[in-house]
C-alpha positions in Angstrom: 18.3 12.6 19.1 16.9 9.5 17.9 13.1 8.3 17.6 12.1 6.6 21.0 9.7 5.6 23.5 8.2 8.7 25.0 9.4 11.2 22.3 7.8 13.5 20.4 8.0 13.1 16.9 7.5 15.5 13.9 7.4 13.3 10.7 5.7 14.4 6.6 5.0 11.4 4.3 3.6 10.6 1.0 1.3 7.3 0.9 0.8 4.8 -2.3 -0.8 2.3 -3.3 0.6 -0.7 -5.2 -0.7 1.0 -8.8 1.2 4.0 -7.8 -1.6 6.3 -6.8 -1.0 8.8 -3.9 -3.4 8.3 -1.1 -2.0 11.1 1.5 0.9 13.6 0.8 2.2 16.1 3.1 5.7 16.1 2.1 5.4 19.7 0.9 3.0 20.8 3.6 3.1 20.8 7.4 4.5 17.8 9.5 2.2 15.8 11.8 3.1 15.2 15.8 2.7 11.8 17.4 3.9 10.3 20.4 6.4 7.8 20.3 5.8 4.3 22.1 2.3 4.8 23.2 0.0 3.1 20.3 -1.0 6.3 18.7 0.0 4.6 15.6 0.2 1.6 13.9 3.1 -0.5 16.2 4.7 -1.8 13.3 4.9 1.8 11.6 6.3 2.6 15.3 8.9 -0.4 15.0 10.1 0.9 11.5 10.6 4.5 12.7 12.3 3.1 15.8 16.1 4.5 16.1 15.5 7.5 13.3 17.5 10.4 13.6 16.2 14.2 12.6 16.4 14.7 9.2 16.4 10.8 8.2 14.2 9.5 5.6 12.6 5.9 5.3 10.9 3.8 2.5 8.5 1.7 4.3 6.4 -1.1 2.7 2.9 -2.3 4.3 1.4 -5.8 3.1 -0.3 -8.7 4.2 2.9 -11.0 4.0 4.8 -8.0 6.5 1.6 -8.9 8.8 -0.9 -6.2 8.1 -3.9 -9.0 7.8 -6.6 -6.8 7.1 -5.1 -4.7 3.8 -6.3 -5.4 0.8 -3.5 -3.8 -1.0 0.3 -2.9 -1.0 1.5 0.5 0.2 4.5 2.5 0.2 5.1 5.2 2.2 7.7 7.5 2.1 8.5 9.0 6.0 10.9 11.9 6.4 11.6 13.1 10.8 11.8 16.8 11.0 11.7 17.2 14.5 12.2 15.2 17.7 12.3 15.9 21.6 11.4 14.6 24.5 7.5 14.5 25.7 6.8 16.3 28.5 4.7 13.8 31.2 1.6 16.1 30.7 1.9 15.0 26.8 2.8 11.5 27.9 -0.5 11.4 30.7 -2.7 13.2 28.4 -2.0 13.3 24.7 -0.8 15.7 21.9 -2.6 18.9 20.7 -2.2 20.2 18.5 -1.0 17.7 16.4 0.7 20.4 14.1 4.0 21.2 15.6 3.9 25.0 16.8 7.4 25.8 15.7 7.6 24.7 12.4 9.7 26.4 10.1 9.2 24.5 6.4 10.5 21.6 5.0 14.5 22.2 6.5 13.2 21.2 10.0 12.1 22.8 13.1 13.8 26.0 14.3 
């Protein structure tokens, strides 16, 4: 299954800046839930997960120049999918929650 509109998606990352200090990091903890296509993130970030496949990894870059106008700085941000299904339409009407998936098994991937 691939990362698309109306999908669930379980993702961990690690956010830097552009002198290498770590602003978030979950890689080692639990993943976060979002859904797919709707705005509940940044649309670029959406557009560069667009197409991902469970267990794929991506190196994303964030700066002005890519069209994020109102960062003052560079960051990298290092995405890995655990987990992806489709959203129910009471997710897709009314949201995630929790935002933790439920059946989360550790850093291998759902179970």
């Amino acid at each position: 299954m691939k990362v698309e509109d109306k999908t669930v998606v379980s993702i961990r990352y690690k956010m830097q800046n552009s002198k290498g200090e770590i602003l978030e990091d979950n890689l080692n903890g639990l993943p976060i839930n979002y859904l797919h296509g709707i705005g509940s993130i940044l649309p670029s970030l959406e557009a560069e997960l667009e197409g991902l496949k469970e267990g794929e990894e991506k190196q994303i870059f964030l700066s002005k120049e890519k069209g994020y106008k109102d960062l003052d700085d560079e960051f990298y941000i290092k995405v890995v999918v655990d987990c992806i299904r489709f959203a129910t339409n009471k997710e897709i009407e009314g949201g995630l929650n929790p935002q933790v998936a439920d059946n989360y098994c550790g850093p291998e991937g759902c179970c």
